[in-house]
Phi, psi and omega in degrees: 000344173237127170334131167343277177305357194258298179305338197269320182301321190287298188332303198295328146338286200302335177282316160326302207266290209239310196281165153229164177257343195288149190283358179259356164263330170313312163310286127015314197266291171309338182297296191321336191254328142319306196284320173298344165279344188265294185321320167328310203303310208278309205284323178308288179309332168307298182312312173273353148277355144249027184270267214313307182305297189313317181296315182293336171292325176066034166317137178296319216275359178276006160284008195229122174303108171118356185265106183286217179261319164321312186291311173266355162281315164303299201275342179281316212269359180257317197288320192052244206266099175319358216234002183270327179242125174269031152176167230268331167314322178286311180305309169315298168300330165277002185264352169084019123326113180265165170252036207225123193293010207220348204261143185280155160325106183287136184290004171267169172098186168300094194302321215277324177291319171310322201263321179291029172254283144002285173301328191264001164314286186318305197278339150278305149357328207247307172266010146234132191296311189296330170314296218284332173293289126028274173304322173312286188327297190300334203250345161276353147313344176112333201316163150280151159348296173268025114332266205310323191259003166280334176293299203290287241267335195270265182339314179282344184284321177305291178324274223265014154283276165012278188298309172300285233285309184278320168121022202250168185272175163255132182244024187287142169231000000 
């Protein structure tokens, strides 16, 4: 749409304003995307030695609809041995979790059982009625969403005390 010389004025802008010549940022710029292509690799691979560990264990808790394999590997590998708390109230407390109607989710405890609890909250919510009621039940209470699923997530810690203790699958339908 423009005459040469109009183009050459834009080109010479455009290097100024946005472009740079200088090559050591390009270098830079190609390293960064390496190395994020490389972290990519290792976290894929991580993930897939421990979808094969988690799987190979045959855990029960891989029986509970919405719990991936990533998912029951963070909460089996935080829990270690179920024979360590003797009721689900303890497990629930090292996961830093209250029972107090008015108190926010305590920062103590397990971050990492705290959040795959949460997360694996969410996914069942979703794939299961009795949660997914459970959670209605919580938000028609006034709660907010994550209230309701720190509720969801309390709940869920019962169901996989249950479950670890006895060794039974999950039968909630």
């Amino acid at each position: 749409h423009f005459k040469k010389d109009k183009a050459q004025a834009l080109r010479i802008l455009a290097q100024k304003s946005v472009g740079s010549s200088d090559s050591s940022i390009s270098i830079q710029i190609t390293q960064t995307i390496e190395q994020v292509e490389l972290l990519d690799s290792q976290i894929h691979d991580v993930e897939a030695q421990i979808t094969t560990i988690v799987k190979s264990s045959g855990s029960v808790i891989l029986t509970i609809p919405g719990i991936s394999c990533i998912e029951a590997g963070m909460i089996l590998g935080e829990i270690g041995d179920i024979h360590r708390f003797s009721s689900p109230s303890k497990l629930l407390a090292f996961a830093g979790n209250f029972n107090a109607s008015h108190t926010r989710m305590s920062k103590r405890g397990s971050c990492v059982l705290r959040y795959a609890l949460i997360y694996a909250a969410h996914n069942i919510v979703r794939n299961n009625d009795v949660f997914r009621s459970f959670y209605d039940a919580k938000r028609s209470q006034g709660k907010n969403h994550y209230n309701a699923l720190g509720h969801c997530a309390g709940k869920l810690v019962r169901v996989i005390f249950k479950m670890l203790t006895d060794n039974v699958a999950f039968c909630l339908s």
